[in-house]
N, C-alpha and C positions, 0 to 999 in steps of 0.2 A: 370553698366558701367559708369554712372555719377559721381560715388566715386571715379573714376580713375583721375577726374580733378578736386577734392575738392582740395581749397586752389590755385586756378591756375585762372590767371584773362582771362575769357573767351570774346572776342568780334569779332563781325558781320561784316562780311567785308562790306562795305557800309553803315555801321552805328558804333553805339557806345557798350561799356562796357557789358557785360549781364553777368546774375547769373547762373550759372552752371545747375541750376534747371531744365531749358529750355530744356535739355537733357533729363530729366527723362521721362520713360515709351515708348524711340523711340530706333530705330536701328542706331547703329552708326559708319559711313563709319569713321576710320582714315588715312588721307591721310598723308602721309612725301613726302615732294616735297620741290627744290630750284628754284631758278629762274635761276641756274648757271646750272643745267643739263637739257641737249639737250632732252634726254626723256620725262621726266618730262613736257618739255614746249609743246611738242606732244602730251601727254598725258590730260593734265592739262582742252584742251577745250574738250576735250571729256565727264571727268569727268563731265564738266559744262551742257553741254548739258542733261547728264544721269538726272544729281541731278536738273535742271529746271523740268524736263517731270515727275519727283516724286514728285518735290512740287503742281504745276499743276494738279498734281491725288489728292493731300492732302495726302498722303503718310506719316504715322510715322518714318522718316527718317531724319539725321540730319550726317553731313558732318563735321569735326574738322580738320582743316588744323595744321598741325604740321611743321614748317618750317627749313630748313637746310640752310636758308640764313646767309652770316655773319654779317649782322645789319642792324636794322629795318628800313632804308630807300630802300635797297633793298626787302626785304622784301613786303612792302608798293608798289613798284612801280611793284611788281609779282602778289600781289592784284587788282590791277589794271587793269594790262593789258589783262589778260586769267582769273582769277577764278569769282567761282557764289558767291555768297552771302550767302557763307554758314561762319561758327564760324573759328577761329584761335586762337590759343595760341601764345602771346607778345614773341619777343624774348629771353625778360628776365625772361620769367616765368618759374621757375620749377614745371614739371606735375610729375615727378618720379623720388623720391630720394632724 
């Protein structure tokens, strides 16, 4: 499933840049969320809550945020406010296609 984001700049929300690698050998939740739908932002601490209680287990598990915001200062400021510290793909990144 790592191959799915070869060529795609992957980085940690709360930190910096990382190599796709970091993926390999765990299960991995893809999330599509905006900071502009109301579900989403319902949703979004929930997810956070799931995915702290699975790293805290040490759990092979890893979370990819995929976002629908229309640019990356929004984006950034949805990082922010509700999600955990799991990876996201740049707005300008193409993962397919």
């Amino acid at each position: 499933m790592a191959s799915l984001f070869a060529g795609a700049k992957l980085y940690r929300n709360g930190g910096g840049q990382e190599s796709v690698s970091v993926l390999e050998g765990k299960t991995l939740g893809i999330y599509f969320s905006a900071h502009w739908c109301p579900p989403c932002r319902a949703f979004t601490p929930l997810l956070k809550d799931f995915y702290d209680e699975l790293v805290e287990e040490n759990a092979p598990f890893e979370i990819v945020f995929m976002s629908s915001d229309k640019d990356e200062a929004t984006l950034k400021k949805y990082l922010e406010e509700v999600h955990g510290d799991w990876y996201y793909i740049g707005r300008r990144d193409k993962v397919i296609g």
